[in-house]
Backbone of each chain as nested JSON, in Angstrom:
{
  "chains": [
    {"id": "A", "residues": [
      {"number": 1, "name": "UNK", "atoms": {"N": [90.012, 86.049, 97.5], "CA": [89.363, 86.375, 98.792], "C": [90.362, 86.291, 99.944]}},
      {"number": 2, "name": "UNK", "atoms": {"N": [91.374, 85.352, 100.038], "CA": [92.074, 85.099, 101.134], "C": [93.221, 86.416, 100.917]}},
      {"number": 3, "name": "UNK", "atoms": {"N": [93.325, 86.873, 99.959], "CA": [94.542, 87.355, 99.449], "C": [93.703, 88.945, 99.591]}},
      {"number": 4, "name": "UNK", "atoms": {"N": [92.58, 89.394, 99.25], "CA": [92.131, 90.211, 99.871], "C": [91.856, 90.74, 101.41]}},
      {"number": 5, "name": "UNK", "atoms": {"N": [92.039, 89.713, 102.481], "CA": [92.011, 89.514, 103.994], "C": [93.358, 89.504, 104.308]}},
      {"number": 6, "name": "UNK", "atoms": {"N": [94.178, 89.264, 103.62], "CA": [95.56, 89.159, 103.89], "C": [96.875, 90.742, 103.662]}},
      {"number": 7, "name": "UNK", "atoms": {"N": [96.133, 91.295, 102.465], "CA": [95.936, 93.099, 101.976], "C": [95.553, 93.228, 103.067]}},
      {"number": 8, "name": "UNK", "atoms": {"N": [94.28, 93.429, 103.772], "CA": [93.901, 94.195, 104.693], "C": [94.535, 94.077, 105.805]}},
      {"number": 9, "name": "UNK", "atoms": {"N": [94.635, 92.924, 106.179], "CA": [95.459, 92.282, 107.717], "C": [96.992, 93.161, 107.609]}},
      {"number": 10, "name": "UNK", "atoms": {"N": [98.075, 92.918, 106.48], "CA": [99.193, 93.454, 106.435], "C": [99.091, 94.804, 106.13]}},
      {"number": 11, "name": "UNK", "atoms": {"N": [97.779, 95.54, 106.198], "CA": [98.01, 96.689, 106.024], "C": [97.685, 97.417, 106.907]}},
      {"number": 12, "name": "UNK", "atoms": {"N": [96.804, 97.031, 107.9], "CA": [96.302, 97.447, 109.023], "C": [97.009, 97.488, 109.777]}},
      {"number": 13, "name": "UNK", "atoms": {"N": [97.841, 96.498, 109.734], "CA": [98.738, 95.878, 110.952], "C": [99.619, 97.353, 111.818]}},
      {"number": 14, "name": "UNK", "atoms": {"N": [99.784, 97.905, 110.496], "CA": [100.727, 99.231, 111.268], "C": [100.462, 100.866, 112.229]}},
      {"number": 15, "name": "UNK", "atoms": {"N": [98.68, 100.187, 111.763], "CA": [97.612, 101.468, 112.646], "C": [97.677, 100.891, 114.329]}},
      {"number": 16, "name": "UNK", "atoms": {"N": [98.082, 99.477, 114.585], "CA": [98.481, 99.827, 116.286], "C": [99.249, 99.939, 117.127]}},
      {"number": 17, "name": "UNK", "atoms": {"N": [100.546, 100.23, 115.958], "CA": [101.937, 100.316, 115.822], "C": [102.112, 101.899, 115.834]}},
      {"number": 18, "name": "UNK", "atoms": {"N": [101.268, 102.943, 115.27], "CA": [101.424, 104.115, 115.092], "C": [100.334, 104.66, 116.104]}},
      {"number": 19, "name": "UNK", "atoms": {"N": [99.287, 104.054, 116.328], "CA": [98.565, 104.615, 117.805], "C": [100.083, 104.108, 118.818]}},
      {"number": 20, "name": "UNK", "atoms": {"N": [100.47, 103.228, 119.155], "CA": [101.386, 102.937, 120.48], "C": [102.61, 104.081, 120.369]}},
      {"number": 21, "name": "UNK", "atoms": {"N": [102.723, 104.287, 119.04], "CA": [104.326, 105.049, 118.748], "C": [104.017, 106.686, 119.118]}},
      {"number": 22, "name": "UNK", "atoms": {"N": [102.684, 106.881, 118.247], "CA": [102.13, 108.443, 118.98], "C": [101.811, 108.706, 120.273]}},
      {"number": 23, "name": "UNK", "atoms": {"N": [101.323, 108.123, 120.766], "CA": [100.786, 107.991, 121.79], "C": [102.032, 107.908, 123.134]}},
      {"number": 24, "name": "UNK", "atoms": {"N": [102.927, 106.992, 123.378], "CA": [103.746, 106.579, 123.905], "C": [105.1, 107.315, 123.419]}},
      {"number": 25, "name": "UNK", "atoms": {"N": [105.395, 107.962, 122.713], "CA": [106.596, 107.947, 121.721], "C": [108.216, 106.995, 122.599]}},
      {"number": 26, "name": "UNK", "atoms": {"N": [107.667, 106.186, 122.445], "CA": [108.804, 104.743, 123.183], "C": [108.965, 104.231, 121.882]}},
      {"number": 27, "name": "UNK", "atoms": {"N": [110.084, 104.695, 121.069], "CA": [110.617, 103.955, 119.907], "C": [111.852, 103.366, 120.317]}},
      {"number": 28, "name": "UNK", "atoms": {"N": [112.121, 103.1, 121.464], "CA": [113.833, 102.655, 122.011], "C": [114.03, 100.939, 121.095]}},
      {"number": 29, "name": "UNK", "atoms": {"N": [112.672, 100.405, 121.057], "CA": [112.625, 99.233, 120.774], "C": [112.445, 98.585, 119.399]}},
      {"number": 30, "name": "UNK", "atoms": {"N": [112.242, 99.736, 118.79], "CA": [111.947, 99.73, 117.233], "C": [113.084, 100.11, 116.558]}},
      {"number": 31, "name": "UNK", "atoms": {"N": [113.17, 98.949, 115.434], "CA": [114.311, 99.182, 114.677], "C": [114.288, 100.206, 113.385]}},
      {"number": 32, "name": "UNK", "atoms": {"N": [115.271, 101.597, 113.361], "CA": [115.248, 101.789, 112.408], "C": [115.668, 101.567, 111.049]}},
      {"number": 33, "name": "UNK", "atoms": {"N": [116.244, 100.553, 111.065], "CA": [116.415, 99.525, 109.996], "C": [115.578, 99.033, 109.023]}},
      {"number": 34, "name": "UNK", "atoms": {"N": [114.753, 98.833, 110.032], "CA": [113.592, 97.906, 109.795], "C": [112.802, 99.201, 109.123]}},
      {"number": 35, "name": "UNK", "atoms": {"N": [112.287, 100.064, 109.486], "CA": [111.312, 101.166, 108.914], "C": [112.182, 101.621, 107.675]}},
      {"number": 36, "name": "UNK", "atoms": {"N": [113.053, 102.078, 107.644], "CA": [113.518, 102.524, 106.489], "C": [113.679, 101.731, 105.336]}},
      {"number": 37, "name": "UNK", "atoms": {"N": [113.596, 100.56, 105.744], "CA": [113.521, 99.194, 104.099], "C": [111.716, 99.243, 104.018]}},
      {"number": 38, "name": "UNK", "atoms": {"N": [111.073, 98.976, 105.155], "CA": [109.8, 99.024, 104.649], "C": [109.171, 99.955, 104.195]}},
      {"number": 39, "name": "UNK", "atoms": {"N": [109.496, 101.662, 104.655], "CA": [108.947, 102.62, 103.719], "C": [110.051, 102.814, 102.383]}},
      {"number": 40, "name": "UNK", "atoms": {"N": [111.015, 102.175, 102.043], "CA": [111.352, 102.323, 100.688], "C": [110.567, 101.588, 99.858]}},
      {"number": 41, "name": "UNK", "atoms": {"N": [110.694, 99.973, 100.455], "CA": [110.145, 98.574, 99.89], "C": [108.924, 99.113, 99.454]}},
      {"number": 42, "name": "UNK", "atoms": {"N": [107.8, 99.408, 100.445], "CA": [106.265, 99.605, 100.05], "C": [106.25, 101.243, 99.124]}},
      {"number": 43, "name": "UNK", "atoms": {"N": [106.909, 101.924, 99.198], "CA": [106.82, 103.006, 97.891], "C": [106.819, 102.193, 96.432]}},
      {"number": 44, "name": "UNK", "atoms": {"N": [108.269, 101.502, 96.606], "CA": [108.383, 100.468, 95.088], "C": [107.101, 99.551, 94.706]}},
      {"number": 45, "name": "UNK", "atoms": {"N": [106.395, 99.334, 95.946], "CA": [105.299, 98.327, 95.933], "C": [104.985, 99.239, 95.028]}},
      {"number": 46, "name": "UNK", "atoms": {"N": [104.312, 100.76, 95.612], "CA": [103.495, 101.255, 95.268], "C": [103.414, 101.643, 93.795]}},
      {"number": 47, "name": "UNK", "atoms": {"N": [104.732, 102.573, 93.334], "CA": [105.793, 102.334, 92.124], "C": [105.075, 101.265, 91.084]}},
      {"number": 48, "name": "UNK", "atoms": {"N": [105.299, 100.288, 91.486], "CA": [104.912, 98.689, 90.913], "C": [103.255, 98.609, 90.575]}},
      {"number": 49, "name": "UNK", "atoms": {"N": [102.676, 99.223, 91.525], "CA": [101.342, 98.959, 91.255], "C": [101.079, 99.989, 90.335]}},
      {"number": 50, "name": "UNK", "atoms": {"N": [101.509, 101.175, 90.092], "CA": [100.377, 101.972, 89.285], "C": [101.11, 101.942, 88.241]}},
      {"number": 51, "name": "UNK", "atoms": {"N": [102.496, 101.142, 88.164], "CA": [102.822, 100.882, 86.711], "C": [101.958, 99.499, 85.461]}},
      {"number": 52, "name": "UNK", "atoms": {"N": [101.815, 99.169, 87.032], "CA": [100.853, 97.836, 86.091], "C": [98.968, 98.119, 86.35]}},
      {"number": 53, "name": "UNK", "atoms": {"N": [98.86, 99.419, 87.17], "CA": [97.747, 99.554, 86.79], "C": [96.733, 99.126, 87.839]}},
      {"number": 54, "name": "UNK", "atoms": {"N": [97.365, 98.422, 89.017], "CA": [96.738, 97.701, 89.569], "C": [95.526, 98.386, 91.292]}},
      {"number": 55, "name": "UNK", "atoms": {"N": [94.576, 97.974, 91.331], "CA": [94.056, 99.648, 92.159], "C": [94.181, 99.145, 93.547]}},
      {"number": 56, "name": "UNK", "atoms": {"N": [93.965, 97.947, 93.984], "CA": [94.299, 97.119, 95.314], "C": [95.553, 97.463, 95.893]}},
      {"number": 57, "name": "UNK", "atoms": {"N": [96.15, 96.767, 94.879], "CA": [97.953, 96.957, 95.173], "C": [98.288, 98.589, 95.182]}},
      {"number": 58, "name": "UNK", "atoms": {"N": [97.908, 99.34, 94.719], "CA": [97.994, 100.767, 95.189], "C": [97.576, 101.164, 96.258]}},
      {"number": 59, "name": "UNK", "atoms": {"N": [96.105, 101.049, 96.388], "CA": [95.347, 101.494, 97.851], "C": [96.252, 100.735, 99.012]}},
      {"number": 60, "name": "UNK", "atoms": {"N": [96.089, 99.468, 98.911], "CA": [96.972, 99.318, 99.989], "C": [97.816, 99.679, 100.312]}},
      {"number": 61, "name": "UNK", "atoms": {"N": [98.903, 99.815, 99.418], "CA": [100.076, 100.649, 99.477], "C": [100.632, 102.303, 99.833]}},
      {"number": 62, "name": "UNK", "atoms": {"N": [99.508, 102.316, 99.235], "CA": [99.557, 103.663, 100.109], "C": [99.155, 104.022, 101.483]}},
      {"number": 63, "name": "UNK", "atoms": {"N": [98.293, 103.309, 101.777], "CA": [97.989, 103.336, 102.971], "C": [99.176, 102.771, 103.757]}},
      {"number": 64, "name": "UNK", "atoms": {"N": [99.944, 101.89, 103.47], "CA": [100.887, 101.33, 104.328], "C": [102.127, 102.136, 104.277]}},
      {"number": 65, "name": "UNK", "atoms": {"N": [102.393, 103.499, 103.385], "CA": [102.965, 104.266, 103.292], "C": [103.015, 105.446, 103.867]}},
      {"number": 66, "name": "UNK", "atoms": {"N": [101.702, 106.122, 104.092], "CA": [101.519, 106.578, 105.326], "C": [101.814, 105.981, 106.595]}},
      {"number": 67, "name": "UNK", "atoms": {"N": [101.245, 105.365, 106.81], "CA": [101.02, 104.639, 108.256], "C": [102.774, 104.532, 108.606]}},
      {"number": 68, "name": "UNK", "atoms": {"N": [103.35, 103.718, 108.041], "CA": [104.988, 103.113, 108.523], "C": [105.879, 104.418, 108.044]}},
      {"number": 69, "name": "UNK", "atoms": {"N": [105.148, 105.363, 107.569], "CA": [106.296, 106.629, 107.44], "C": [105.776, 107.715, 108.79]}},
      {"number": 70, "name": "UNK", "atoms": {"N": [105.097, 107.349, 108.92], "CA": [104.64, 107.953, 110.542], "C": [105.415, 107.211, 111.495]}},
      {"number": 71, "name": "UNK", "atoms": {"N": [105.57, 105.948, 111.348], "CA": [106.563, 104.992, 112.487], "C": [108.147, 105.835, 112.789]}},
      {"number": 72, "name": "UNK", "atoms": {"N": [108.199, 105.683, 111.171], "CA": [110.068, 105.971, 110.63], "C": [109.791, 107.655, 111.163]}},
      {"number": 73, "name": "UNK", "atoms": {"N": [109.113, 108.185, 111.06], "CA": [109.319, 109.92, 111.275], "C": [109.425, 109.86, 113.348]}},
      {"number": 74, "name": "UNK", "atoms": {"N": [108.706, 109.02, 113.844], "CA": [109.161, 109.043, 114.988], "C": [110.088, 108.457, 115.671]}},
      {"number": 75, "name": "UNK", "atoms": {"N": [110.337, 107.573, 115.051], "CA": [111.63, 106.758, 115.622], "C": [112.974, 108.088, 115.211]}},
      {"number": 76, "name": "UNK", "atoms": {"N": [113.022, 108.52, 114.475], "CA": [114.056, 109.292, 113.708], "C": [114.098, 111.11, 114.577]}},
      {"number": 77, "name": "UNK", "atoms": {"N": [112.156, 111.103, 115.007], "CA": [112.621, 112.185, 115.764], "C": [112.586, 112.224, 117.483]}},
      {"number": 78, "name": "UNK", "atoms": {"N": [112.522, 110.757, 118.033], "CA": [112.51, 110.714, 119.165], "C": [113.565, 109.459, 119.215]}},
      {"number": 79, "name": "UNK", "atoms": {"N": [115.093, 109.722, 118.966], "CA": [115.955, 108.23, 118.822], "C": [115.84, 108.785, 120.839]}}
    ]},
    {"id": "B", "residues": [
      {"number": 1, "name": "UNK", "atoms": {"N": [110.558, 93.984, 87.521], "CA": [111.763, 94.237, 88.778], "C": [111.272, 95.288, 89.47]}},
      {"number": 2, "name": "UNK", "atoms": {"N": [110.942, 96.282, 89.615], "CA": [110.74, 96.997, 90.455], "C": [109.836, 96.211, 92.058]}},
      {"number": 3, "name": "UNK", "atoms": {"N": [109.257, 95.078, 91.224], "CA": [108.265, 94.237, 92.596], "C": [109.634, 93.602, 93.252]}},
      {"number": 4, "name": "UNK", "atoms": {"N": [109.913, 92.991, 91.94], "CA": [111.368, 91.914, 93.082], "C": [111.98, 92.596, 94.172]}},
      {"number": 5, "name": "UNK", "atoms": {"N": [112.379, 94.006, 93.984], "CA": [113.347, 94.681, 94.592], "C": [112.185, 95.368, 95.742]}},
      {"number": 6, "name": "UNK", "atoms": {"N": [111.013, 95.458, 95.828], "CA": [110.055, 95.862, 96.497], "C": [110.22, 94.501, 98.027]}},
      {"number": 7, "name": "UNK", "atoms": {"N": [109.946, 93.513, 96.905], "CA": [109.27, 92.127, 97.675], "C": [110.898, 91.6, 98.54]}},
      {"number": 8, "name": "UNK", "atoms": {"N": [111.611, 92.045, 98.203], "CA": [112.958, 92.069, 98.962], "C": [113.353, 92.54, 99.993]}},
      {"number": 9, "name": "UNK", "atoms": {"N": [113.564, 93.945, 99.966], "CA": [112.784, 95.394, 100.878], "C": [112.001, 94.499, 102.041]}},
      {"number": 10, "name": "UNK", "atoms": {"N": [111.164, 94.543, 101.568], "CA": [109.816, 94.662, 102.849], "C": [110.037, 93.3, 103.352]}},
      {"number": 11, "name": "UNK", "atoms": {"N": [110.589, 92.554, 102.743], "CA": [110.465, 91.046, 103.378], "C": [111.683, 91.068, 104.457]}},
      {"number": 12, "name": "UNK", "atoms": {"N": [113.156, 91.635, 103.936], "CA": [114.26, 91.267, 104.702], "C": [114.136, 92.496, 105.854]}},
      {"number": 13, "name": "UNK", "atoms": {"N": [113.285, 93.776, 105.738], "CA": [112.946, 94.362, 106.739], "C": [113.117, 94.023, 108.024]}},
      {"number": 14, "name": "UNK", "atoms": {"N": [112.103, 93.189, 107.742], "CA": [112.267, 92.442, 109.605], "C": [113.366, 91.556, 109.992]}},
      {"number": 15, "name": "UNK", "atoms": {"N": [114.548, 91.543, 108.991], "CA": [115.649, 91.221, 109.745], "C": [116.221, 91.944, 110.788]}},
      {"number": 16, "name": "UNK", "atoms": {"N": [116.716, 93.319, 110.757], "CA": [117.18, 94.385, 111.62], "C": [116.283, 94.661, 112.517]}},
      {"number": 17, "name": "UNK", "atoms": {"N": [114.86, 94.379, 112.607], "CA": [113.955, 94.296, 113.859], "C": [114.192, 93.118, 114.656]}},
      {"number": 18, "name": "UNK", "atoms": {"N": [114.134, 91.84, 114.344], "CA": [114.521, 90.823, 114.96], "C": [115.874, 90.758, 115.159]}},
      {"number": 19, "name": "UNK", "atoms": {"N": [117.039, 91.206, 114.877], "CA": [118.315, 91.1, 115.933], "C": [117.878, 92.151, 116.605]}},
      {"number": 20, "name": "UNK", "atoms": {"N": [117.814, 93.084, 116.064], "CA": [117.686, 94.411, 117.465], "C": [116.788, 93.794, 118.635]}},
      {"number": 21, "name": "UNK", "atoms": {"N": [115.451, 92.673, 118.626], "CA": [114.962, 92.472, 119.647], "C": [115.73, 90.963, 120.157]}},
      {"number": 22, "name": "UNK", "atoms": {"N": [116.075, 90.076, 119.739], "CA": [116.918, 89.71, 120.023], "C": [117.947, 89.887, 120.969]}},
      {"number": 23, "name": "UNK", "atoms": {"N": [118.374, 90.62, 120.831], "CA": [119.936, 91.152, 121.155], "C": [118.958, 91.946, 122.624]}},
      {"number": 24, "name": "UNK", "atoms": {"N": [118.253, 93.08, 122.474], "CA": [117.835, 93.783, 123.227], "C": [117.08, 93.369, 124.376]}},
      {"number": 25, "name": "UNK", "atoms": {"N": [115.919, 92.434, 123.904], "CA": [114.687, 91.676, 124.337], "C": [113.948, 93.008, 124.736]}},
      {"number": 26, "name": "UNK", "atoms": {"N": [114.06, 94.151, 124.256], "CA": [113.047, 95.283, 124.456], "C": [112.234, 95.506, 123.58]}},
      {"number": 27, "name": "UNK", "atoms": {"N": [111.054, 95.024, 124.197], "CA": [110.274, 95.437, 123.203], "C": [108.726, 95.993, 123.913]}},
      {"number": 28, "name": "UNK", "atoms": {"N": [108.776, 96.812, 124.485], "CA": [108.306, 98.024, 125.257], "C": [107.456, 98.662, 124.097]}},
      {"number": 29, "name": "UNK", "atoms": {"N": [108.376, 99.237, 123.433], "CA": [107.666, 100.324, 121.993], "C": [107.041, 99.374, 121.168]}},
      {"number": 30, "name": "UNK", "atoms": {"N": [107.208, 98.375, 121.248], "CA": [106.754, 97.293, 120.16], "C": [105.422, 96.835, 120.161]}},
      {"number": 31, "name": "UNK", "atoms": {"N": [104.196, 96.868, 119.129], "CA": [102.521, 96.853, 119.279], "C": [102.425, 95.344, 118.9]}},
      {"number": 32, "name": "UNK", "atoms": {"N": [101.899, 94.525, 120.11], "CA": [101.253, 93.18, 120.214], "C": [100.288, 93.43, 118.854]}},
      {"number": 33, "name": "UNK", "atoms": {"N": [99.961, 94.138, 118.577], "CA": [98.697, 93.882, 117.793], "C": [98.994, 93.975, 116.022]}},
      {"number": 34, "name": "UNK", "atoms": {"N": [100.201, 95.227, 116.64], "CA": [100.561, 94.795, 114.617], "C": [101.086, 93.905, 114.39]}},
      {"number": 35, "name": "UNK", "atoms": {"N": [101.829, 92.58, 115.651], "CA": [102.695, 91.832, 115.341], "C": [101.598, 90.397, 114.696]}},
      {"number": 36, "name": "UNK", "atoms": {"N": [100.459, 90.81, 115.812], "CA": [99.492, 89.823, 115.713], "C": [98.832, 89.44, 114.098]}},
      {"number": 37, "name": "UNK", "atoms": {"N": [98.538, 91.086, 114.282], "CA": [97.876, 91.252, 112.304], "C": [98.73, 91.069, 111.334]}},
      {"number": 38, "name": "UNK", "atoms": {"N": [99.902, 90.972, 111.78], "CA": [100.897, 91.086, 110.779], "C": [101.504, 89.28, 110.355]}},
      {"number": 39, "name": "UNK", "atoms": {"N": [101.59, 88.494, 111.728], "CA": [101.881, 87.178, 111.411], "C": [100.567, 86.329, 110.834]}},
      {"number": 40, "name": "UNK", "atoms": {"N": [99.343, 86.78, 111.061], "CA": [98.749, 86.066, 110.44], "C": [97.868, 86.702, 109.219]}},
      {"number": 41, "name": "UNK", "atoms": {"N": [98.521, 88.034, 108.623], "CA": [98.015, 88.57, 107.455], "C": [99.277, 88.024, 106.306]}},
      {"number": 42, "name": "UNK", "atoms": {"N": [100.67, 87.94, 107.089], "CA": [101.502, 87.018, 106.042], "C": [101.285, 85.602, 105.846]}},
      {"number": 43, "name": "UNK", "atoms": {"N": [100.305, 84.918, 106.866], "CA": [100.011, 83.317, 106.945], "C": [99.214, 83.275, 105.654]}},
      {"number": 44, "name": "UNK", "atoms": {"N": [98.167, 84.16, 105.673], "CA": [97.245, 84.21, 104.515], "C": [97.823, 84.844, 103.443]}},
      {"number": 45, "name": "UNK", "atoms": {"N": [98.696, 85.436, 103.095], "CA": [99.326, 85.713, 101.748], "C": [100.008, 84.565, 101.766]}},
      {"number": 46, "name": "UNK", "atoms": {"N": [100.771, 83.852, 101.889], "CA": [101.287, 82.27, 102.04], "C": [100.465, 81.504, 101.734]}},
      {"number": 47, "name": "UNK", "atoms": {"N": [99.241, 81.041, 102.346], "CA": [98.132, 80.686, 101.986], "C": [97.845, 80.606, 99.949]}},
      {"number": 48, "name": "UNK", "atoms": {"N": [97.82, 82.012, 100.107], "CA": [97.114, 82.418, 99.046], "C": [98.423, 82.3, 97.72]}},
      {"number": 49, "name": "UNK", "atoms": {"N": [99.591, 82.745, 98.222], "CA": [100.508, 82.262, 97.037], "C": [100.861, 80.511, 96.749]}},
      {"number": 50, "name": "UNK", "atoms": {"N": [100.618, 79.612, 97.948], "CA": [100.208, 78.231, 97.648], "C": [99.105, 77.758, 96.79]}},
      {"number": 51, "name": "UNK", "atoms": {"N": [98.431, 78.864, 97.326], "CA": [96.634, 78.06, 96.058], "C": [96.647, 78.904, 94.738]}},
      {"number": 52, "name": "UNK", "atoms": {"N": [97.751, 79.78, 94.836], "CA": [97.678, 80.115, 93.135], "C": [99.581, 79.786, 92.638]}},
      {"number": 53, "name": "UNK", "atoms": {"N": [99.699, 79.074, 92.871], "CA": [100.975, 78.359, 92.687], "C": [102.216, 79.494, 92.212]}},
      {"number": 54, "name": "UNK", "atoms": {"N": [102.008, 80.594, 93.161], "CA": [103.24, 81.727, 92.441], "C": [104.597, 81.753, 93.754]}},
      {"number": 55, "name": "UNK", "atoms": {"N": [105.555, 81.247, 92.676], "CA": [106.398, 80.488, 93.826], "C": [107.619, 82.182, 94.944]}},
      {"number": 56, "name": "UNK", "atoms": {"N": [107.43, 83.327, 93.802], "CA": [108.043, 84.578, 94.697], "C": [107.182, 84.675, 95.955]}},
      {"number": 57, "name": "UNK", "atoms": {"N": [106.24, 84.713, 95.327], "CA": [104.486, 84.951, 96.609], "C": [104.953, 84.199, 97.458]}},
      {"number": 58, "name": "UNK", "atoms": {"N": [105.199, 83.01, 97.642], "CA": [105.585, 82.012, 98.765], "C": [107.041, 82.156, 99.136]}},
      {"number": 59, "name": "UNK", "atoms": {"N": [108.142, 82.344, 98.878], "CA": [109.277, 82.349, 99.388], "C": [109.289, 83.484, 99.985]}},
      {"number": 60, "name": "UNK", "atoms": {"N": [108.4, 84.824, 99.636], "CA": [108.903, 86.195, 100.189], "C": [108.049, 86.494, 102.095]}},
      {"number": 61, "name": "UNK", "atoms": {"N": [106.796, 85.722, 101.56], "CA": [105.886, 85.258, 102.548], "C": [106.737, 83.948, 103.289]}},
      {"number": 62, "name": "UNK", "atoms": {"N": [107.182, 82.85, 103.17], "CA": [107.584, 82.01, 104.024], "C": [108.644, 82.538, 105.11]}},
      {"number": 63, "name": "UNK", "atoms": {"N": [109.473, 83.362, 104.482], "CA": [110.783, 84.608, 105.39], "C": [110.09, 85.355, 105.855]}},
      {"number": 64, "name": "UNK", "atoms": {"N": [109.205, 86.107, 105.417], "CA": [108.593, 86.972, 106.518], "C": [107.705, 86.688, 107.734]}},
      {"number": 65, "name": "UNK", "atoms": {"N": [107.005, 85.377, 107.331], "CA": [106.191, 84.906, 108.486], "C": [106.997, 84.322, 109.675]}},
      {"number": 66, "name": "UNK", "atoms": {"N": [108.164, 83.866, 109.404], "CA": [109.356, 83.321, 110.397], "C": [110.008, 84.14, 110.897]}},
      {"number": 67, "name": "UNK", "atoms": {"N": [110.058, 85.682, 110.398], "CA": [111.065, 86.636, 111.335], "C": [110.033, 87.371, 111.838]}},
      {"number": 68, "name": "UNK", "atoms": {"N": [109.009, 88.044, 111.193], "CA": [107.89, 88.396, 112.207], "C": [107.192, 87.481, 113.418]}},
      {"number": 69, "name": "UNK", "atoms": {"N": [107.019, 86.14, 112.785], "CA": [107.024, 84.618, 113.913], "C": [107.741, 85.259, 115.331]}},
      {"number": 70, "name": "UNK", "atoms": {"N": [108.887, 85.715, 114.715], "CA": [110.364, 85.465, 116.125], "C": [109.823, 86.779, 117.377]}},
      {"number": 71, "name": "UNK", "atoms": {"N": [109.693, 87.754, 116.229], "CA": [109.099, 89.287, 116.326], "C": [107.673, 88.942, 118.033]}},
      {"number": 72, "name": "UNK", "atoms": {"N": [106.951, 88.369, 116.875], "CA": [105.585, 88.098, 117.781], "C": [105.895, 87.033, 119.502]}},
      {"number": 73, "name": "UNK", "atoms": {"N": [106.775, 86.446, 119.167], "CA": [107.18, 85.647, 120.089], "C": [107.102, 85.984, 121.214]}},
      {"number": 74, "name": "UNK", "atoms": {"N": [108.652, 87.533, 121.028], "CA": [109.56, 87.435, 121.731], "C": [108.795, 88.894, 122.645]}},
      {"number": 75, "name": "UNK", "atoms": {"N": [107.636, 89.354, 121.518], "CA": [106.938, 90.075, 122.375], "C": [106.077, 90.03, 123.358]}},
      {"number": 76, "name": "UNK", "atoms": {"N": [105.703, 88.25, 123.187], "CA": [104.555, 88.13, 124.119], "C": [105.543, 87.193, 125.634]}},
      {"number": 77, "name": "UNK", "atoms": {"N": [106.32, 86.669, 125.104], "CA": [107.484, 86.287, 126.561], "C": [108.248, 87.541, 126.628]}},
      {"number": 78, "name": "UNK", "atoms": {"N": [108.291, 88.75, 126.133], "CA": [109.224, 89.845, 127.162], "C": [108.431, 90.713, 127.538]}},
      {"number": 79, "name": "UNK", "atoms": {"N": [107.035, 90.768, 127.956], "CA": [105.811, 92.246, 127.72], "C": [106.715, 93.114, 128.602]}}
    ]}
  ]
}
């Protein structure tokens, strides 16, 4: 249960990160460092999950794959 | 391995976000709210890798809650 609230919390987290980034396109402050390990990292998540099958660890993952590859696509087209 | 190298990724992520704000203290583009959902959706995966005794779950979560920690900080003393 906690670990289900905790999926949702870290996955959500990046929908007011991508309303501020669309919306604003002020990425001066955002690292692209940082986006490009987390949309590799969370693909492998994702990778990881449907090798073991797992449907949480996918859904989430994908969703957080969208979301932070929307971050990385604007930071990259508004440096 | 594909998780290790996942749970690596996404965790040391927020290293290159935290010097860049650091160094910068800009954090303008930066969303109070994913930082918010985000430090305490890793509190509860921490949480949750303590009460099921899985010791990656907790080391990958203890680094991330401390550089996103710095993250959330430095956003709410630089708005």
């Amino acid at each position: 249960m906690i670990g289900v609230i905790a999926a949702c919390l870290t996955t959500l987290a990046f929908l007011p990160q991508v309303i501020k980034t669309v919306q604003t396109k002020d990425t001066s402050g955002i690292s692209l460092g940082m986006y490009a390990m987390q949309v590799t990292g969370i693909f492998l998540w994702l990778c990881h999950g449907i090798r073991i099958g797992d449907l949480p660890l996918i859904m989430a993952n994908a969703v957080s794959f969208v979301l932070s590859g929307i971050i990385l696509v604007y930071k990259i087209r508004y440096k």
